[in-house]
N, C-alpha and C positions, 0 to 999 in steps of 0.2 A: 107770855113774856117773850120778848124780843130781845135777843142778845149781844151784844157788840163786846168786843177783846180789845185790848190792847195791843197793840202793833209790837212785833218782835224784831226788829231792825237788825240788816246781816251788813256788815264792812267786809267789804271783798276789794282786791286788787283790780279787779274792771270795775266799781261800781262809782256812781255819778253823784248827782246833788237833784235830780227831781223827783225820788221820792219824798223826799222833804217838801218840797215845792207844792208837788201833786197833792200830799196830804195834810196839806200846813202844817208840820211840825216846825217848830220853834225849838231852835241849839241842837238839831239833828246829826250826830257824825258825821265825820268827812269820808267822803267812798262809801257811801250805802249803797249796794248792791241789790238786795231783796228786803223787801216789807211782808215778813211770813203774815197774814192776815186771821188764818184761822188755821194750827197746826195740832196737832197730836202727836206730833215726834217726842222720842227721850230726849229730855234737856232742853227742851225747844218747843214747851206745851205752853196753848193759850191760853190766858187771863182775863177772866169774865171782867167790864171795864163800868160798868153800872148797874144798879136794881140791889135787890135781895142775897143776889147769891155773888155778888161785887167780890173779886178774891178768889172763886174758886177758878183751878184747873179745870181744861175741857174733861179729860179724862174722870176728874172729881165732879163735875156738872152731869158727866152721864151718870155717874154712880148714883147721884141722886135723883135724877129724872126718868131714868131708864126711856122705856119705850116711849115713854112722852115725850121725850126730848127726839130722840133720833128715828122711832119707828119699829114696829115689830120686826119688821124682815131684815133689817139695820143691824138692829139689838141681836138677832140670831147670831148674825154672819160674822160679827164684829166685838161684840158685847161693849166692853168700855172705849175700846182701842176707835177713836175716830174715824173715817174711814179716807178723808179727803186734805189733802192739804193747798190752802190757794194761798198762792204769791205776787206781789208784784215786782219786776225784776225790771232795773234800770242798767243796758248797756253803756257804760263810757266807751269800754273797748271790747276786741272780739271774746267773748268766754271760749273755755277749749273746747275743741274736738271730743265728742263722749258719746256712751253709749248706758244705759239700763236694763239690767238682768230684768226677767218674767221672774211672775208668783214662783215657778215651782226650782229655778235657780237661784234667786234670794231667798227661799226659804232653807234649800241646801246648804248655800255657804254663809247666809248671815240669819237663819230664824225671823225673816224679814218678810212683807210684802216687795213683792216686785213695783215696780214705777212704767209704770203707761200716765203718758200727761196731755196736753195740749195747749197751746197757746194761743190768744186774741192780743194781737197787736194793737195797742191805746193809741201810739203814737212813736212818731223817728224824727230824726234829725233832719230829712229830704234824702238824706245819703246812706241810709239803712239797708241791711242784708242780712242772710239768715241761709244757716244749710239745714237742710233736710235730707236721708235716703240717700241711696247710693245713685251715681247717676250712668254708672255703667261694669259690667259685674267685676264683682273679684270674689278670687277664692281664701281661705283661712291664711293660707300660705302668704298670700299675694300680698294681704293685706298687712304681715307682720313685719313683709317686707317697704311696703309702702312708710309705717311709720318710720322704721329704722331711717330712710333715704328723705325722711319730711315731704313725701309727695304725697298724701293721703287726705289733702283736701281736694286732687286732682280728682278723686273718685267721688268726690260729695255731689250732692243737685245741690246746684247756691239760687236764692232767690232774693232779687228785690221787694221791700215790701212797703208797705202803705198802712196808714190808721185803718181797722176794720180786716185785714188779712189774717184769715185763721189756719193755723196746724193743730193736725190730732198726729199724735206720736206715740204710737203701742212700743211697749217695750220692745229692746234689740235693735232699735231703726236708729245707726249714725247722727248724729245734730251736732250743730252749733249756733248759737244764737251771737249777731253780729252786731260790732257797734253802730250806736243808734239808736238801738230799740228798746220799746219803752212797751214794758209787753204783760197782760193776767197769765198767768198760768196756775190749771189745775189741773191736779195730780194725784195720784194714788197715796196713801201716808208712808212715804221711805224715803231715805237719805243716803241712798245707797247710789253713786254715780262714779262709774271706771271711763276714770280719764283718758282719752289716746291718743293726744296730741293737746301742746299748749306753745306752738308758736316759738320754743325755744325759751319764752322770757321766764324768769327770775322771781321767787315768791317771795312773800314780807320778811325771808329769815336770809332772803338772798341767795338764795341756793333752789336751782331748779325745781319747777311742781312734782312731784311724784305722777308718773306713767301707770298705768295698771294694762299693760299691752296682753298679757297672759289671759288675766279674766274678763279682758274685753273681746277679746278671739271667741269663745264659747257664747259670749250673750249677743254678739253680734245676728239680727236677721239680713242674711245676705240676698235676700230677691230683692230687684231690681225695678224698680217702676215708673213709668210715665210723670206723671206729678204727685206730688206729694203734698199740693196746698189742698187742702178742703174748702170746696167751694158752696155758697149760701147767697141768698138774695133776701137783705133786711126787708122788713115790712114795717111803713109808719105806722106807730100807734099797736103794735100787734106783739108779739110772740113767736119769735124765727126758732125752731130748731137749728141747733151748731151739729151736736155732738152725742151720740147714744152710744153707751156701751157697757161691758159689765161691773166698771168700776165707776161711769160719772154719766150723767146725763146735764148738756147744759144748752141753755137757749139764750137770745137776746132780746132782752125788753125794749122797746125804744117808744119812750112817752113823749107826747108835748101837747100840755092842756088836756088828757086824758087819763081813765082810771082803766088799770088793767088786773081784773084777777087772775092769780098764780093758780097752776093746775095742783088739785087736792089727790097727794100721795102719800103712801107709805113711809116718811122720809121726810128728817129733815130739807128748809131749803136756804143755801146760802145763797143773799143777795151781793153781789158784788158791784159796785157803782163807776162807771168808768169813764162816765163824762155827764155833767152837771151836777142838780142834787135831785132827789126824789123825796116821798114819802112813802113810809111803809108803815101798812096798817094790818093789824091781824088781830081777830075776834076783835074788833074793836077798839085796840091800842093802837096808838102812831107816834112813831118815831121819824123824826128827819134825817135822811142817810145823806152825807154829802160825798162831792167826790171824793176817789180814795179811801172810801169808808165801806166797813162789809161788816152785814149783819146775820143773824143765823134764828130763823123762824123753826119751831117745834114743830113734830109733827104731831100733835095733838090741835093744832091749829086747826080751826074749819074752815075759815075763812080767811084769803090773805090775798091783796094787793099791792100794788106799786100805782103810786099816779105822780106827772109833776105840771107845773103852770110854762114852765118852760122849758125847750127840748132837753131829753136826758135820756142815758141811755146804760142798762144795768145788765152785767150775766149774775143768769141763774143757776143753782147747781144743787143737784139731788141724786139720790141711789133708787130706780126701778125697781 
């Protein structure tokens, strides 16, 4: 079985109107911000969208499927608790200045997984930017001083970016993603983000975002780096490595008039669809992913590809 959810749609104060767009929905809100695509968060869980098991929760899909669904070494680590959450995130305007605690400081102060993410840019405005890492050092101090005085994006590396420009972002590492961008992002399952700057402006209640300047000082990684873009060269027709690490491993597919089989893991695999449509086929079933659509193959699967008649081009994502 092949599985597709339901779109869990975020209205945020930066957010646009092309997710709508991107994913044809029809009567979509106004300021959609993120299209959680496949979450496992509290309050925020996805909804299996056809088949058999049409209705249930991911968390209730794993209970039922167990290691079929997600994999033995998944099911260990993890048991029902999803392990990934992918979004699609549409900039109107710039989102703030922030940072994400590691595993073992979210699980201190909030019983949480930590957020290590990384983002594949779909698409911008022409005029599109995005911060990453620090671009020259500071120390805890410096830094509390920085937000107090709003020069704190003086210290960021700001990049312009392009359809196809990828970030991997391990926890602690400063970002902000800039208007314009029209961006996948996957991420560890938490919802845990210490604001450290928002630009001065005013939230839906009219009264300034809330700062977390204190438990942003301690999650902060302050080394200092060269670049901070992760760099790749697509292959037609093939299977690029992006991204490995202990929380997501993800590649890019890019079909046209060709069939490519998915490498057979441990592990579920989500297909994420980021420009045209595909097919996907596993043990035998085929489903048509269009753009803006993502689907979630078992790991009980033997056999699973991706092909389409016309260019397209899909990320993959799995746990080693």
């Amino acid at each position: 079985m092949i599985y597709t959810f339901d779109p869990i749609l975020k209205t945020t104060i930066w957010g646009g109107d092309r997710i709508a767009s991107f994913k044809e929905i029809d009567n979509a809100p106004a300021s959609v911000g993120e299209s959680w695509e496949i979450s496992g968060v509290n309050g925020s869980e996805s909804v299996v969208s056809e088949g058999p098991d049409k209705g249930l929760t991911l968390s209730q899909l794993i209970a039922r499927h167990g290691t079929s669904l997600v994999g033995e070494r998944v099911f260990s680590r993890f048991g029902d608790q999803f392990p990934l959450l992918i979004k699609f995130i549409d900039a109107n305007a710039d989102l703030s200045v922030q940072v994400h605690p590691d595993d073992d400081l979210a699980r201190r102060r909030h019983n949480s997984f930590g957020k290590t993410e990384m983002w594949y840019v779909i698409d911008t405005n022409g005029q599109a930017h995005l911060k990453s890492g620090l671009s020259r050092q500071l120390s805890p101090d410096e830094y509390v001083k920085a937000v107090a005085d709003n020069t704190i994006g003086d210290y960021l590396k700001e990049y312009d970016v392009t359809p196809g420009d990828l970030f991997y972002l391990p926890a602690g590492r400063v970002h902000s993603i800039g208007a314009g961008c029209f961006i996948a992002e996957i991420q560890q399952t938490s919802d845990i983000t210490y604001r450290i700057y928002d630009f001065n402006r005013l939230g839906a209640d009219g009264r300034p975002r809330q700062l977390h300047t204190d438990l942003a000082k301690d999650a902060i990684d302050y080394t200092v780096s060269d670049d901070y873009r992760t760099h790749y060269t697509a292959r037609p027709c093939d299977i690029t490595p992006l991204v490995d690490c202990d929380y997501f491993t993800v590649s890019l597919v890019d079909t046209d008039n060709c069939k490519l089989e998915l490498p057979r893991v441990d592990s579920f695999i989500a297909v994420i669809a980021v420009a045209g449509d595909l097919t996907v086929e596993a043990d035998g079933e085929m489903i048509e992913l269009r753009r803006g659509h993502t689907a979630l193959i078992p790991a009980s699967v033997s056999v699973a590809s991706l092909r389409s008649v016309l260019p397209a081009r899909a990320l993959i994502a799995y746990l080693r």
